[in-house]
N, C-alpha and C positions, 0 to 999 in steps of 0.2 A: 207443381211438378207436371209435367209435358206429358200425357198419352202416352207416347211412344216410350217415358221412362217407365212408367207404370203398366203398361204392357211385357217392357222387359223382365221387369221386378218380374213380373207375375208368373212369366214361362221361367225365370231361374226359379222361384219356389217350389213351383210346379216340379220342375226338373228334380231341386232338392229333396223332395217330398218323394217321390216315385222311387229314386237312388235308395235313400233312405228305407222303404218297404220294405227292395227289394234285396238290400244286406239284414235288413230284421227276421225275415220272413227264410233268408238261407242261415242263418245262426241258432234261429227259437224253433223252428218247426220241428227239426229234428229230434230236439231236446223234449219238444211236448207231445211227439209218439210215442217215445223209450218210456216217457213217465203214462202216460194212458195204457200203455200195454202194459207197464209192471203194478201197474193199478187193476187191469184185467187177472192177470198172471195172481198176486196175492189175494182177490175175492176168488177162484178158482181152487185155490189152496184149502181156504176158509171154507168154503163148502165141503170139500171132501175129505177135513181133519172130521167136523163135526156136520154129521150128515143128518142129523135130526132139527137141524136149523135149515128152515123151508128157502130156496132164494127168492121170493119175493118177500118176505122178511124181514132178510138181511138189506135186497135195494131198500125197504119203508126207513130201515134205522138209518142206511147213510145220505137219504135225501133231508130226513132229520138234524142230523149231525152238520151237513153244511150250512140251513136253515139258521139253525142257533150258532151258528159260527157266524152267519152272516150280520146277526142281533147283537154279536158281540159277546155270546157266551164263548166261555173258554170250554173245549172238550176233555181235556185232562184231568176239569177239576171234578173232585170227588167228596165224601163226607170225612175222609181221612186229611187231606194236606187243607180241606178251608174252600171258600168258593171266593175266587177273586170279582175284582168288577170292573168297570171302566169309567163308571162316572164316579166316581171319590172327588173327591176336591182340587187337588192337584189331576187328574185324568180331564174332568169338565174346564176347568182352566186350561193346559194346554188346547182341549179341541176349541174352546169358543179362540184361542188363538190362531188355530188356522184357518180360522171362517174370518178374520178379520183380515188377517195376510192372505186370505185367497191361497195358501197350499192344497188344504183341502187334502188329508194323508189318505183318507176313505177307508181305513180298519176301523173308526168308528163315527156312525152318522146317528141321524134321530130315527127313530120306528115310529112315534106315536106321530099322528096326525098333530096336536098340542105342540110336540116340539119341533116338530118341519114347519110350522106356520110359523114359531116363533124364532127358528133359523133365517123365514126369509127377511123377516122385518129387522133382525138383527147386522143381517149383514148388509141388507142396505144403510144402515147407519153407522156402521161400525168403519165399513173397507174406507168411506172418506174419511173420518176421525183419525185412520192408523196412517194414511195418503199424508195427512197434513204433519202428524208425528215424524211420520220415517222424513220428512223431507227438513224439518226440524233438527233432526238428528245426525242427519246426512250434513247438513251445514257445518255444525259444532262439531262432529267428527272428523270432517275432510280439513276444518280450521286447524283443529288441533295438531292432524297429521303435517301441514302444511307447515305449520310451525315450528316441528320438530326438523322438518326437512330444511326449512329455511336457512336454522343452523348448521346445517351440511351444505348445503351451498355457500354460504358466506366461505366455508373453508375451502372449497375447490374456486371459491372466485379469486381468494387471497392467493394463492397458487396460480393464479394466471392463469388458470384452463379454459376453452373457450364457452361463452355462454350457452354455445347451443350442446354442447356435450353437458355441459351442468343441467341446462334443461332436460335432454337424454337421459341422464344419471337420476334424477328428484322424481322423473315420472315410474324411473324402475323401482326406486327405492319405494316407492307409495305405494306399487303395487307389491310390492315384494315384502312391507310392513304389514299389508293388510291380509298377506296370504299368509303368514306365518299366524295372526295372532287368531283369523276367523275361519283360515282351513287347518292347518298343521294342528294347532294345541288339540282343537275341537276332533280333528280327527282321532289323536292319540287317546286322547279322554275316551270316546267309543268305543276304541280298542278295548280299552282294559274295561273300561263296566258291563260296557254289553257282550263282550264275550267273542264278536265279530271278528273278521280278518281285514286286513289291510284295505283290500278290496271296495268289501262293504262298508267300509267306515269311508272310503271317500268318496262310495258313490252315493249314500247317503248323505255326504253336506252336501255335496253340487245339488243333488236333485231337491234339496230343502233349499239350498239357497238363492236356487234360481225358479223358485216358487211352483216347480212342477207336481210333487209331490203323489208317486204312485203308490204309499203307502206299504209297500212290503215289506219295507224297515222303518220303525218306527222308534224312537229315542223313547226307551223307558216303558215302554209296552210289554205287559205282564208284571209288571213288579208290586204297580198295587199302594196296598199302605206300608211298604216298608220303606222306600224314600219317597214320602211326597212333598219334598223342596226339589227332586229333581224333575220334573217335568215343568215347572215355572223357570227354572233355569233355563232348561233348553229353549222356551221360548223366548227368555230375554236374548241369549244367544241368536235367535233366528231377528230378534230384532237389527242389533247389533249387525248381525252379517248382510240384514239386506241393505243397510239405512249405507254400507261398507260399499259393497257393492253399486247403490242408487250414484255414490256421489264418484263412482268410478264411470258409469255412462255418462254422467253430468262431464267430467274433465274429458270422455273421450268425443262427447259431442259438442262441447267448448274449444277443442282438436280443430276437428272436422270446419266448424264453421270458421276458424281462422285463417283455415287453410284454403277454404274456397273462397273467403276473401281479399286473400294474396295473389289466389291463382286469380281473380275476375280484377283486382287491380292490374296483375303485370298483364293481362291479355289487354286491356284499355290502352295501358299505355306502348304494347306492341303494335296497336292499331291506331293509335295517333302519329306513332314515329313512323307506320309507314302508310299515312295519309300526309304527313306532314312531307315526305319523302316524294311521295307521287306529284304533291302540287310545284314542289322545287324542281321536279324534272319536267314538270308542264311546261311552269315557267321559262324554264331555260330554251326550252323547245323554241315557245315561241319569239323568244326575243333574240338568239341569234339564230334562228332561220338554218337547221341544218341539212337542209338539200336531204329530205328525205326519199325522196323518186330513185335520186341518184344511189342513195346507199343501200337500197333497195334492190335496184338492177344489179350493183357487185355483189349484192346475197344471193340473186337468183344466177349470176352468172358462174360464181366460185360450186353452187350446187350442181351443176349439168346443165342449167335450164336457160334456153336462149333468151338476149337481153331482149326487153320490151322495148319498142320503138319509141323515142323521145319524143315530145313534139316540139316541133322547132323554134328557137329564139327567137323571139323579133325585136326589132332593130329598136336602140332607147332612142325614146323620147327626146327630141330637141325641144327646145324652150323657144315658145313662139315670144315676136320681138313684140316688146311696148306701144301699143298704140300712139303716135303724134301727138303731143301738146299742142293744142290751140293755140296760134300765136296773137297775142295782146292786138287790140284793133287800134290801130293809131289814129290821129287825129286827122281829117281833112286841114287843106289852110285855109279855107271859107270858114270852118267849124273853130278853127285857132286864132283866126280874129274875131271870130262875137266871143270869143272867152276872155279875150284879151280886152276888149272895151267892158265888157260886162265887170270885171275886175278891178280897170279904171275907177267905173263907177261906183263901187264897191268903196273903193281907199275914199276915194272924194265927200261921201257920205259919214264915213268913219272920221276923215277931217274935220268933216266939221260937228261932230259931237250929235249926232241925234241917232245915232245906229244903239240899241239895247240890246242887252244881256241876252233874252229871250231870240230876238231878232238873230244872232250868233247863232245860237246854236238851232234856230228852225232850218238854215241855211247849211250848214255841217252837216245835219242828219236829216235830210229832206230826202234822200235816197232811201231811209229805211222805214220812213213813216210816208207811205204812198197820197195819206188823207191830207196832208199837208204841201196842198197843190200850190196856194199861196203864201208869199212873205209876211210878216209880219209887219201892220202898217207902222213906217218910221217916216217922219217929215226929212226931206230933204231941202237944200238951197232951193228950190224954185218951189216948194211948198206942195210937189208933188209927187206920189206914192210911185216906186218904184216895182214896175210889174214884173217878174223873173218867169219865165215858162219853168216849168221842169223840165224840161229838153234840154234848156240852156246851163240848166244848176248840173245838169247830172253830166254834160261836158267838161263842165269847168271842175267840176270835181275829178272827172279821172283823168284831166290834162294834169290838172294843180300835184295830183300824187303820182302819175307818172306807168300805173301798175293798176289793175283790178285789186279790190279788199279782201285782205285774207292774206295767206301766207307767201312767202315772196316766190316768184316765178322760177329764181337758180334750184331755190329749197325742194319746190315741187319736183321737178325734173331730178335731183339727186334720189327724192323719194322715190319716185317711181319707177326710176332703174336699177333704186335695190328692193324692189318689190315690196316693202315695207307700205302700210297701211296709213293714209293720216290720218 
């Protein structure tokens, strides 16, 4: 999470917290004058019914009285109705209950040094033990619900309704399964045993079952030995209702996260479509060229604004003409008769059968092997070697073909006046 998120978080809590005060503080303050003053008002009384009771006395007895209230004695009881208790069996089971669920009701804690030490080691071991149950429970109970839902959908799918209103519908139903059977029953139940109003009996399960637990009302508190199966009740109930509630943040935080990875899918791909978007209109920019200056000046001219000065065309480019082809260097006629006798002597040689293989083709390709200054010795009719310059071989050769080697000279010249590369 980003700073900036958790900064915000912090100023709305902040915020909510302060709001919050300051409706507590105009709702309760009032209410806890009227009560301090009718508290002044009846010891006032009490002194001047019976005036032989000193007031300092009277404060020692009700510093007393809250004392042992605070311990957990009852003030009402006396040697006539019995003296009730709060650790009975059923009383010590519910409290080590809410030390393990972290309510903590606070009408009864430990006094002795013995059992605060052995509170704290308890509930360090205890709140993970009940962590791993409730989330246990929470499983198999959101399973079961689900299951029962599932059959309700099957029947609004058979009806053709659309899925996401089925969805709508199973998420209300679940909640609305789980409010009747861990708020409504439990609250009615209140009603009638504990004597309570409307009120208090439902502000009593919230505030149990969202583990706040101020203790003012307390399930079963005072009763004692005459039902003690019900206060193990109530805690299996307080089980029940949180494990209710755990797998209800569970589905609505299983919500959330599918929902911000819908929202971070479609924002990806609203950011491809218009990346994908911006590069097609790159593109097109660049390849037909659409006189941006110009469309530019009719934007600034249709606004008020005088056009900007063009700068000037300049004149296209002519195509400079092809360089001249070299023209072929023809033969002198001094140079066309020693090619012409050298030739002669050629055939005359070859008449008479002493010219080799080899001797052929030194004389063919004497142009390309420069090291090959000399003929190859071939006996002639007069029994002597026939010496050829390379001057003379290398005339006779581009008389005999007519053209320089390589490509024909029309070919060239077509090449090169359609600019084409050989």
């Amino acid at each position: 999470m980003r700073r900036a998120t958790v900064l915000a978080l912090l100023t709305v809590v902040l915020v909510y917290l302060v709001s919050g005060a300051f409706v507590f503080r105009l709702l309760e303050q009032p209410h806890e004058s009227r009560q301090q003053e009718a508290l002044q008002v009846a010891r006032e009384q009490f002194l001047q019914r019976y005036r032989c009771v000193p007031s300092q006395e009277l404060d020692t007895l009700i510093l007393h009285v809250r004392d042992t209230m605070g311990a957990g004695a009852d003030p009402t009881a006396n040697s006539t109705n019995g003296t009730s208790t709060n650790w009975d069996m059923g009383s010590a089971f519910f409290f080590a209950g809410t030390i393990i669920t972290t309510i903590g009701f606070g009408n009864t804690s430990p006094k002795t040094e013995g059992g605060r030490l052995f509170c704290i080691f308890y509930a360090l071991v205890g709140i993970p033990l009940f962590g791993m149950l409730l989330a246990g429970v929470g499983d198999h109970l959101g399973f079961s619900l689900r299951q029962a839902i599932g059959k309700v959908e099957d029947i609004f799918l058979k009806w053709q309704v659309s899925p996401t209103i089925v969805r709508v519908l199973s998420a209300l139903l679940f909640i609305l399964i789980g409010c009747i059977l861990f708020v409504t029953i439990p609250t009615i139940v209140f009603q009638r045993v504990e004597g309570w109003t409307l009120l208090e009996s439902v502000y009593f399960v919230v505030i149990t079952l969202t583990t706040i637990g101020f203790g003012d009302y307390v399930a079963g508190d005072g009763m004692g030995d005459k039902h003690p199966w019900y206060k193990p009740l109530v805690w299996f109930w307080i089980l029940l209702g949180l494990a209710y509630f755990a797998s209800i943040l569970t589905m609505i935080g299983n919500w959330l996260r599918v929902l911000s990875r819908r929202t971070r899918a479609e924002m990806g791909g609203l950011t491809a479509q218009a990346a994908s978007w911006t590069g097609n209109v790159t593109a097109q920019l660049r390849v037909t060229g659409m006189g941006l200056p110009e469309k530019l000046q009719k934007v600034g001219t249709l606004k008020g604004h005088p056009p900007s000065p063009m700068p000037p065309e300049l004149p296209p480019a002519t195509p400079s003409p092809p360089p001249p082809l070299p023209r072929p260097e023809l033969p002198s006629p001094s140079t066309a008769l020693q090619v012409a006798q050298l030739n002669a002597r050629n055939m005359a040689a070859s008449a008479g059968g002493g010219l080799r293989p080899i001797d052929y083709m030194g004389e063919n390709l004497a142009f390309i092997d420069e090291s090959s200054d000399t003929q190859s010795e071939a006996p002639t009719e007069g029994g002597l070697q026939a010496k050829r310059p390379r001057q003379l071989r290398r005339l006779r050769t581009r008389h005999t073909h007519g053209q320089p080697p390589g490509l024909p000279m029309d070919l060239l010249s077509r090449t090169r006046h359609k600019g084409e590369a050989v």
